[in-house]
MIZA-707866 format. One line per 2 residues: their letters; for each residue x, y, z of N, C-alpha, C. Coordinates in steps of 0.05 Angstrom, whole numbers, plus 5000, padded with zeros to 4 digits. Layout:
<pts>
A = X Y Z X Y Z X Y Z  ... .
</pts>
This chain:
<pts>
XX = 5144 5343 5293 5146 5314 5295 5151 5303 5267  5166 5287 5267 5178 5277 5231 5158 5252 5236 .
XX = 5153 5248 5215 5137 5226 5210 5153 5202 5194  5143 5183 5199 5163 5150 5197 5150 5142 5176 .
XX = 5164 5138 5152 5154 5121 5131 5163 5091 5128  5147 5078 5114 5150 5049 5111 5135 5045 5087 .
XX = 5143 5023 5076 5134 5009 5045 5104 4994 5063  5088 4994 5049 5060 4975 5045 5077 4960 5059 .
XX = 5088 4940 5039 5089 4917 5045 5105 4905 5068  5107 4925 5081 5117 4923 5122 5097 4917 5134 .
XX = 5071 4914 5130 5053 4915 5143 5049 4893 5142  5027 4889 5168 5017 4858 5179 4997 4855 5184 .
XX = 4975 4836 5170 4947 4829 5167 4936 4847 5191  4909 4864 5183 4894 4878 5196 4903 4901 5202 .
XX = 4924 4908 5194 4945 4939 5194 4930 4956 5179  4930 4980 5186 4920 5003 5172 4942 5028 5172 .
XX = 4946 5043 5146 4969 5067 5148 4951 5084 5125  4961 5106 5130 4953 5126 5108 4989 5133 5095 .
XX = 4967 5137 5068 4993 5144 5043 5002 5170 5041  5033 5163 5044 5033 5182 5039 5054 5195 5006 .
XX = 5066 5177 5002 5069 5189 4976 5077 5162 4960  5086 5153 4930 5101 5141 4920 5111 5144 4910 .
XX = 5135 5117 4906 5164 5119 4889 5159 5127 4862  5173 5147 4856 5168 5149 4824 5185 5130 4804 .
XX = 5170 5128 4794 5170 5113 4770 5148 5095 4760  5143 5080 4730 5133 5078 4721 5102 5063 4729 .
XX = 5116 5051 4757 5091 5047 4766 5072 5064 4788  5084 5085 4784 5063 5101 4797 5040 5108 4793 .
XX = 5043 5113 4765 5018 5121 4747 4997 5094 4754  5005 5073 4752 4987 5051 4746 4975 5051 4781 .
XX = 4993 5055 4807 4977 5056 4828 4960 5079 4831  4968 5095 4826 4942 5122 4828 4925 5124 4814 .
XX = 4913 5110 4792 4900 5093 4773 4883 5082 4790  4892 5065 4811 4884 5046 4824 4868 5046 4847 .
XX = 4878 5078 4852 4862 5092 4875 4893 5096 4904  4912 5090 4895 4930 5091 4917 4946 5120 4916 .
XX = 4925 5140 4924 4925 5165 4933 4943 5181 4955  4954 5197 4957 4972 5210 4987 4943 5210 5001 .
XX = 4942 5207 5028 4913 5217 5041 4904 5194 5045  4899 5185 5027 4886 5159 5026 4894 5139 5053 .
XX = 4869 5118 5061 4871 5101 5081 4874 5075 5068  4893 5057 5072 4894 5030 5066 4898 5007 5091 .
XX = 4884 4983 5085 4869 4957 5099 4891 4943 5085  4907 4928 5107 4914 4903 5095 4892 4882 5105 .
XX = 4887 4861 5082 4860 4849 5088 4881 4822 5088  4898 4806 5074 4906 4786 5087 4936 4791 5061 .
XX = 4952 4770 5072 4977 4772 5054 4985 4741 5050  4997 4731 5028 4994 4705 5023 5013 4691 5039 .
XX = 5013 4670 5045 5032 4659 5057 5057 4662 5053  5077 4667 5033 5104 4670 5022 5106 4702 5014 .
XX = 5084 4716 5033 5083 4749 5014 5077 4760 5006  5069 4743 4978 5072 4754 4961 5042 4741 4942 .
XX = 5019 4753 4943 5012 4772 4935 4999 4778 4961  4993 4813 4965 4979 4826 4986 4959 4838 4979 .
XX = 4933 4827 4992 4902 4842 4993 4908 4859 5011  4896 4890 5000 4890 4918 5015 4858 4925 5004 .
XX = 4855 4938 5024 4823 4950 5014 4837 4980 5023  4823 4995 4999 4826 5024 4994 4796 5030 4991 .
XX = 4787 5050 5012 4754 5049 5007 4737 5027 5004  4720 5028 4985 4710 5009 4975 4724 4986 4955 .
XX = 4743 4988 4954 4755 4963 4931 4770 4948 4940  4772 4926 4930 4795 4900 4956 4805 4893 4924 .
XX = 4842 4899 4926 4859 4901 4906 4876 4876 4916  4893 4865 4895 4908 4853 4899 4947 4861 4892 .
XX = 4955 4859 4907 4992 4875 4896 5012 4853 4900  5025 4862 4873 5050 4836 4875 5073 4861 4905 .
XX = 5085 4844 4922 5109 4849 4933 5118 4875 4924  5127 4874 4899 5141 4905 4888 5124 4926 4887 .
XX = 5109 4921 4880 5080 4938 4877 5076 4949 4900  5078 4940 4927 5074 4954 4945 5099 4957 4966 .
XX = 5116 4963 4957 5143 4973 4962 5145 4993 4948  5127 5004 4929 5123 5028 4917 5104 5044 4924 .
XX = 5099 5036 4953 5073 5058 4963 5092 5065 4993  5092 5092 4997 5105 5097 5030 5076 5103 5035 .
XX = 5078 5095 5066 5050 5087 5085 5064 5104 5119  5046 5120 5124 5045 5118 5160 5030 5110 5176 .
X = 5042 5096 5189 5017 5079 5203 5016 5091 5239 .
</pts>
């Protein structure tokens, strides 16, 4: 079975996906830093009205991501 990727930021308040990899480049480093792990389970906890910025909880931490930021995480949900 192939599995369906999507950017974070496809998701819609109360969505949950596990990670599974990100875009490389320079901001990768700074999400895996952050805790945004392959494996890993992410919470969208609410998204701003225009988007842009999006609360996720990763475990224990409630993060905040600009738009691009999480177009740099592939998710399956």
């Amino acid at each position: 079975m192939n599995q369906v990727l999507k950017p974070l930021s496809k998701l819609k308040e109360g969505d949950h996906a596990i990670i599974r990899e990100l875009k490389k480049g320079d901001l990768s480093l700074k999400l895996m830093e952050m805790g945004f792990l392959p494996g890993e389970t992410v919470f969208i906890d609410k998204i701003a009205p225009l988007g842009d910025p999006i609360s996720v909880k990763i475990g224990t931490y409630l993060l905040s991501l600009r738009k691009d930021e999480a177009n740099a995480v592939m998710v399956e949900s």
